[in-house]
N, CA, C and O atoms as a printed pandas DataFrame, in Angstrom:
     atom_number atom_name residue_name chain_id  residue_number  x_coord  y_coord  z_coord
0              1         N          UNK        A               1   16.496    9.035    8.763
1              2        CA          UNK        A               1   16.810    8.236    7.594
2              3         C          UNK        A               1   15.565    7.461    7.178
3              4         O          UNK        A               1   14.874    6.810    7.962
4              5         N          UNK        A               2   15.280    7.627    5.505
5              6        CA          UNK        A               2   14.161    6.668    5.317
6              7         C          UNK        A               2   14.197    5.366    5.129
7              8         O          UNK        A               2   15.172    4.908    4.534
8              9         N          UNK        A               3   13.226    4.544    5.556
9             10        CA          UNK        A               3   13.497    2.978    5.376
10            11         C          UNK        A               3   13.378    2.389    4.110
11            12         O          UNK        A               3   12.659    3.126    3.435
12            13         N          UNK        A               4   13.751    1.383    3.448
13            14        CA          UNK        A               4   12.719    0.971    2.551
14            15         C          UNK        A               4   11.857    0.928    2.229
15            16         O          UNK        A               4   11.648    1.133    1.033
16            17         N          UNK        A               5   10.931    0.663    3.023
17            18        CA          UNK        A               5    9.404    0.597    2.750
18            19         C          UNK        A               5    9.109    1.746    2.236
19            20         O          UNK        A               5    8.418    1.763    1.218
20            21         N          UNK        A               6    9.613    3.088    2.884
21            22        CA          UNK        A               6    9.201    4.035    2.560
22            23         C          UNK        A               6   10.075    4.705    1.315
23            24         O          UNK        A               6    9.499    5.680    0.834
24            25         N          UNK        A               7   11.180    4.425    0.777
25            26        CA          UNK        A               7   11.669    5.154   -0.322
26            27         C          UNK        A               7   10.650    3.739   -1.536
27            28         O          UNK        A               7   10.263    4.051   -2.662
28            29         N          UNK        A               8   10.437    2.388   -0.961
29            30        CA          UNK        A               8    9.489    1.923   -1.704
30            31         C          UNK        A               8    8.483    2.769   -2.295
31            32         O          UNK        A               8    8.396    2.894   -3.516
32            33         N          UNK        A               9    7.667    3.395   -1.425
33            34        CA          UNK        A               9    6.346    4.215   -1.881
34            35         C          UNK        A               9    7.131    5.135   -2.321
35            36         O          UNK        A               9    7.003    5.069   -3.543
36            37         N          UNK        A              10    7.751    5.826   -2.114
37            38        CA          UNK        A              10    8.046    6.928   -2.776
38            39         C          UNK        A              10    8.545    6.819   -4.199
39            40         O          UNK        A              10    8.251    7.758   -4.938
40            41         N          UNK        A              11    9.111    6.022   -4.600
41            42        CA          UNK        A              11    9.490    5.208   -5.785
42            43         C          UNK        A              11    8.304    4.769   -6.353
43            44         O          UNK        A              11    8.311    5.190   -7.509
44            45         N          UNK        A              12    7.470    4.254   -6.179
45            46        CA          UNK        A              12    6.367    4.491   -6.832
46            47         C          UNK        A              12    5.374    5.053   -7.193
47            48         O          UNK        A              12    4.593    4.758   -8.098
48            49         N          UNK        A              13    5.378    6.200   -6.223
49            50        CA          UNK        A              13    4.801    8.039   -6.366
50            51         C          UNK        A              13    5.608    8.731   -7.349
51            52         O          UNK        A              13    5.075    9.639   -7.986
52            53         N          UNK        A              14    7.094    8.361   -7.611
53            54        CA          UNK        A              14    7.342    8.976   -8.731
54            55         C          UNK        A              14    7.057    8.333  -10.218
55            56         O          UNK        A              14    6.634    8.777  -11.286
56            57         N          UNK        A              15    7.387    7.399   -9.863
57            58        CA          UNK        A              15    6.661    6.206  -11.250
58            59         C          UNK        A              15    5.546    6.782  -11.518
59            60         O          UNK        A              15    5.545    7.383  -12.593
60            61         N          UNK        A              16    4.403    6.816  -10.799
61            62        CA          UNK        A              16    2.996    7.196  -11.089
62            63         C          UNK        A              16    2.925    8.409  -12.270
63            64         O          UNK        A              16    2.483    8.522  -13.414
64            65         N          UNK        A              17    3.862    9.507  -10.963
65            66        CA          UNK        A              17    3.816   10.747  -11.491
66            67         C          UNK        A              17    4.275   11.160  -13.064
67            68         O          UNK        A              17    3.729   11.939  -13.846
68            69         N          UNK        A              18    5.530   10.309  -13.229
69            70        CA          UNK        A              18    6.355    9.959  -14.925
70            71         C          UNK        A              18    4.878    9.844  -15.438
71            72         O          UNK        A              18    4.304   10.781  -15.992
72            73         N          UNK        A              19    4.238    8.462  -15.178
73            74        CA          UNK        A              19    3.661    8.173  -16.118
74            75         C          UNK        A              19    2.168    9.027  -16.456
75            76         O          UNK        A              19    1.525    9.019  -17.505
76            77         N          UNK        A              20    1.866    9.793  -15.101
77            78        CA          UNK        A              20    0.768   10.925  -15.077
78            79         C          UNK        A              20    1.224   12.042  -16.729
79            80         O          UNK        A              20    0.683   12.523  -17.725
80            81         N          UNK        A              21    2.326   11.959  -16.169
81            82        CA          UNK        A              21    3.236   13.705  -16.958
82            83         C          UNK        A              21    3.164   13.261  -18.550
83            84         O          UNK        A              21    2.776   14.074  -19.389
84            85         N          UNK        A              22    3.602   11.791  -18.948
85            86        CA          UNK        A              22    3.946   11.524  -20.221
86            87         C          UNK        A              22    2.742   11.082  -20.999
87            88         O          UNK        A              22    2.659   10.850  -22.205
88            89         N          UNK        A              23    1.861   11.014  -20.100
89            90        CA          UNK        A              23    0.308   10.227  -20.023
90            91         C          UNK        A              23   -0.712   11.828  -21.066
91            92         O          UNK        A              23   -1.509   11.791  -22.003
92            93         N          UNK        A              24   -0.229   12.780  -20.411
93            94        CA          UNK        A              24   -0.284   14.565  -20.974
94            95         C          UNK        A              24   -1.123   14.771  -19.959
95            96         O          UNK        A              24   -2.141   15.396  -20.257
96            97         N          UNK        A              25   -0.999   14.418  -18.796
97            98        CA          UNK        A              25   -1.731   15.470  -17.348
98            99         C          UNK        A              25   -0.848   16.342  -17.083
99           100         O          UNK        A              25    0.369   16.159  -17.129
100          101         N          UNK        A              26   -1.612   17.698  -16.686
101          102        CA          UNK        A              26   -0.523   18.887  -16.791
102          103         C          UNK        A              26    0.271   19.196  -15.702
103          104         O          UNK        A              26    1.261   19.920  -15.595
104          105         N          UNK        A              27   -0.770   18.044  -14.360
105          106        CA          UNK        A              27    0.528   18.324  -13.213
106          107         C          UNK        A              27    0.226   16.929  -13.096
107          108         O          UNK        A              27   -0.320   16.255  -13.970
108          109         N          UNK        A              28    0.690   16.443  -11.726
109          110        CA          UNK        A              28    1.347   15.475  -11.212
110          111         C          UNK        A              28    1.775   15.468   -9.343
111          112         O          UNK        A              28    2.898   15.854   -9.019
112          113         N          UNK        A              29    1.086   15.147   -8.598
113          114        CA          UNK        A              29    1.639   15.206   -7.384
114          115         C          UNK        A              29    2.064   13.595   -6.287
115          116         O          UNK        A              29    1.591   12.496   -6.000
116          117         N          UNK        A              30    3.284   14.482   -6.009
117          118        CA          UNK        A              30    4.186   13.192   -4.898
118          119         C          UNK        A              30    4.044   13.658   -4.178
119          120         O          UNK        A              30    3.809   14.863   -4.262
120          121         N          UNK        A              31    4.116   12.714   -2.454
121          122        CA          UNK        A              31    4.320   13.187   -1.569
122          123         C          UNK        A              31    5.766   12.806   -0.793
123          124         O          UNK        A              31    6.436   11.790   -0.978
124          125         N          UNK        A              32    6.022   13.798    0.030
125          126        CA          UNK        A              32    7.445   13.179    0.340
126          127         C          UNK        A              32    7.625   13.311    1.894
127          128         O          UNK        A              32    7.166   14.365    2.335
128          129         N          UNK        A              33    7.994   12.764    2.496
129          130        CA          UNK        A              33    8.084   13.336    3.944
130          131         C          UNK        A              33    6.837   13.546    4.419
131          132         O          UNK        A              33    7.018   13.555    5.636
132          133         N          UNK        A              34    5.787   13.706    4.243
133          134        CA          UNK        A              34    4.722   14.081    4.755
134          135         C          UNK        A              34    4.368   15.579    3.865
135          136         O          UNK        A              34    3.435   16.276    4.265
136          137         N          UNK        A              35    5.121   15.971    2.736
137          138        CA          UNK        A              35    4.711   17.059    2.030
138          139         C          UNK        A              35    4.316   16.655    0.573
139          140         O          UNK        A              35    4.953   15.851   -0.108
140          141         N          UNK        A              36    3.082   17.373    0.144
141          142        CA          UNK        A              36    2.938   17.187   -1.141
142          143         C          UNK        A              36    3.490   18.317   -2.303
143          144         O          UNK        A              36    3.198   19.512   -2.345
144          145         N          UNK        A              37    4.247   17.671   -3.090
145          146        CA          UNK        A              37    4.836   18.765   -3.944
146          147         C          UNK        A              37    3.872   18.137   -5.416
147          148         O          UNK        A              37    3.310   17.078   -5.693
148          149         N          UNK        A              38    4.060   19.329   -6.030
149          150        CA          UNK        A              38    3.263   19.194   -7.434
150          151         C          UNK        A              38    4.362   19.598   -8.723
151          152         O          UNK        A              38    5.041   20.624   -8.755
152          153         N          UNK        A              39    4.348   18.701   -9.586
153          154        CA          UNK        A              39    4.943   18.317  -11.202
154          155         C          UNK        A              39    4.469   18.852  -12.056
155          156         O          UNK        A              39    3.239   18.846  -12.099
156          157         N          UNK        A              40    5.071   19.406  -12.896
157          158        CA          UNK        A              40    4.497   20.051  -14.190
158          159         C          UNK        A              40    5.528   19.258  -15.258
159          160         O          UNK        A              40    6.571   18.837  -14.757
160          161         N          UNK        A              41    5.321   19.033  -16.637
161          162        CA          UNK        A              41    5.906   18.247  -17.930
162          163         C          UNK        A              41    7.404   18.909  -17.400
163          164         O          UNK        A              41    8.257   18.070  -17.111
164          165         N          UNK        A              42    7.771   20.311  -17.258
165          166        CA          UNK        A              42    8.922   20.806  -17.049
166          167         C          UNK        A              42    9.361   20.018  -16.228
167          168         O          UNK        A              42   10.171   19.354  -16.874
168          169         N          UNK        A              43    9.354   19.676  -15.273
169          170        CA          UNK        A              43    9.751   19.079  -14.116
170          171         C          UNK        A              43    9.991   17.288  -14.781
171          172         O          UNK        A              43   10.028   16.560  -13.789
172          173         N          UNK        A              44   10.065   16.896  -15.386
173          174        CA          UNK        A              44    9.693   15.715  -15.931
174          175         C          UNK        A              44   11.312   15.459  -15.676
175          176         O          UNK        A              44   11.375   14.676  -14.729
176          177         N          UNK        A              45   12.515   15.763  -16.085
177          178        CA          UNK        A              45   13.840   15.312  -16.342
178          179         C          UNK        A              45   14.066   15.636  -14.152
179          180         O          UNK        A              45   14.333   14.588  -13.564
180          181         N          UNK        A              46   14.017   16.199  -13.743
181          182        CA          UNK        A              46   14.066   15.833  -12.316
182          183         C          UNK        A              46   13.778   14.882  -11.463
183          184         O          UNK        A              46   14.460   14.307  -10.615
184          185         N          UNK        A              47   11.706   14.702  -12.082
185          186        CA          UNK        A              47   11.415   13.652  -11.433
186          187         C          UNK        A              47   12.452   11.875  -12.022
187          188         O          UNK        A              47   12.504   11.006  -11.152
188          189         N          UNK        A              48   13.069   11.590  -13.265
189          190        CA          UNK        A              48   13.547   10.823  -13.616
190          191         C          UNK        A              48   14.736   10.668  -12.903
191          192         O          UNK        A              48   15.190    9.534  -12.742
192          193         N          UNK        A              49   15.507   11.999  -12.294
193          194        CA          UNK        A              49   16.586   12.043  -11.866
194          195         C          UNK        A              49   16.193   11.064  -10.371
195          196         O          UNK        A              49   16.659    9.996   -9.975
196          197         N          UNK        A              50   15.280   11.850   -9.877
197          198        CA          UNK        A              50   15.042   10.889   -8.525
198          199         C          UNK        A              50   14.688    9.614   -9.052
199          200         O          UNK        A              50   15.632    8.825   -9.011
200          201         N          UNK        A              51   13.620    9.148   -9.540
201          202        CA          UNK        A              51   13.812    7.697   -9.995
202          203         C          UNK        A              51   14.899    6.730   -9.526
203          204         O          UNK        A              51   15.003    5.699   -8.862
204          205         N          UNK        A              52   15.773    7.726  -10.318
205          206        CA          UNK        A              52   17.168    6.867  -10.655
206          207         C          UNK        A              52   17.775    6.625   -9.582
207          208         O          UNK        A              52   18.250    5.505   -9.398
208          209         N          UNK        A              53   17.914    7.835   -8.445
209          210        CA          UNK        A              53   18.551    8.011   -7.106
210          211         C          UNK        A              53   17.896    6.577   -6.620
211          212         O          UNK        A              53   18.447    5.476   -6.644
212          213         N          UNK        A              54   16.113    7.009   -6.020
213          214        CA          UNK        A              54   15.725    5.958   -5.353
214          215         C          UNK        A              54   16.224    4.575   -5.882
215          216         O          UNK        A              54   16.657    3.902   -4.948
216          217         N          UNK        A              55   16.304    3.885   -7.197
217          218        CA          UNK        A              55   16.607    3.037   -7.741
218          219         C          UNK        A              55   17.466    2.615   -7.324
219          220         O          UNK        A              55   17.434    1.400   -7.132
220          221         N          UNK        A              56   18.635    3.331   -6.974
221          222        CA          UNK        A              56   20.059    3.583   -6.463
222          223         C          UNK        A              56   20.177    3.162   -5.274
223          224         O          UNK        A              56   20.853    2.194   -4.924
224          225         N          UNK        A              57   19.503    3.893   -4.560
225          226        CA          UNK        A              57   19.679    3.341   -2.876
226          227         C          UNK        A              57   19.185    2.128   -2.912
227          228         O          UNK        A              57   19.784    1.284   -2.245
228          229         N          UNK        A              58   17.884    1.677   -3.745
229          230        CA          UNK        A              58   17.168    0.662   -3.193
230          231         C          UNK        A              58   18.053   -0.925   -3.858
231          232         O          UNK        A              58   17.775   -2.105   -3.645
232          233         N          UNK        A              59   19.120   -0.335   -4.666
233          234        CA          UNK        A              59   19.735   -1.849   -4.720
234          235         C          UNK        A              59   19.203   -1.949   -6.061
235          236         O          UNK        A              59   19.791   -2.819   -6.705
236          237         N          UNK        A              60   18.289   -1.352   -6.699
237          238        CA          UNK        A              60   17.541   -1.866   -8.027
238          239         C          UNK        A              60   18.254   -1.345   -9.382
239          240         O          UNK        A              60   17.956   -1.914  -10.432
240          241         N          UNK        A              61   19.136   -0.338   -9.394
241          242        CA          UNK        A              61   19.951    0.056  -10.394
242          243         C          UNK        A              61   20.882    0.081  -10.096
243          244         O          UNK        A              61   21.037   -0.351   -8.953
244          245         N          UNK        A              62   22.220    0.592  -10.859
245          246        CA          UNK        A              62   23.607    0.826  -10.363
246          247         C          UNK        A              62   24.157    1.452  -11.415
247          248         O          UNK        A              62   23.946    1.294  -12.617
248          249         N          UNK        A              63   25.153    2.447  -10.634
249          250        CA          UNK        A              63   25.242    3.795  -11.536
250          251         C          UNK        A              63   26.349    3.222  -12.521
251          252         O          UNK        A              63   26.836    2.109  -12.323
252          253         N          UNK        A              64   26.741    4.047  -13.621
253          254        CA          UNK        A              64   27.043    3.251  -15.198
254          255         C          UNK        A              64   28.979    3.553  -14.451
255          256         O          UNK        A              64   29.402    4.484  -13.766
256          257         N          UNK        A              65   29.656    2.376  -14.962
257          258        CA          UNK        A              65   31.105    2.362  -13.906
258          259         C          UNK        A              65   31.710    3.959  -14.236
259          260         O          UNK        A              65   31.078    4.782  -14.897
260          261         N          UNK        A              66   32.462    4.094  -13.901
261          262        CA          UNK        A              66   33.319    5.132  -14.704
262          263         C          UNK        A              66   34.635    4.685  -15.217
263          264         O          UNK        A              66   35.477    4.033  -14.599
264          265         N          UNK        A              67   34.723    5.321  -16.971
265          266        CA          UNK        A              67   36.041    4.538  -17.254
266          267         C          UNK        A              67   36.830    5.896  -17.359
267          268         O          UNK        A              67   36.351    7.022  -17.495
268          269         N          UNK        A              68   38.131    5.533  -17.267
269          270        CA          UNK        A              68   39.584    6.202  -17.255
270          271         C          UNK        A              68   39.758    6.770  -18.350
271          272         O          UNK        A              68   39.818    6.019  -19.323
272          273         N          UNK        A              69   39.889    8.161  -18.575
273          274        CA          UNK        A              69   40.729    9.243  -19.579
274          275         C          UNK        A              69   41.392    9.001  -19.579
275          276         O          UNK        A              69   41.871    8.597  -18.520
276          277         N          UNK        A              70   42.352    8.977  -21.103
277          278        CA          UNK        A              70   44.094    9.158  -20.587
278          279         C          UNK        A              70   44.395   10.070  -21.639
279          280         O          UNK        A              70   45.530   10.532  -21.749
């Protein structure tokens, strides 16, 4: 399980990377676990998805409620 500290950095390896991609660099690399994976603009709506996750665990966002169909 990762700690804070470390979904910290990693949360900000993806930040970087957003802002590498939207910045118009054609890749973008995070590391994760001890692996480096590489970003391309395609990849751009994924890396946001994690964002959001890490955001999630770390207490810093919270997912939108869900309201009731009827």
């Amino acid at each position: 399980m990762a700690t804070t500290a470390q979904k910290t950095v990693w949360l900000a390896e993806v930040e970087q990377a957003i802002q590498d991609l939207a910045m118009g660099r054609s890749v973008a690399s995070v590391s994760n676990n001890g692996k480096a994976v590489t970003y391309t603009r395609a990849d751009l709506p994924m890396l946001q998805a994690r964002k959001t996750q890490l955001e999630i665990e770390l207490g810093l966002a919270r997912r939108a409620p869900m309201r009731p169909y009827f």
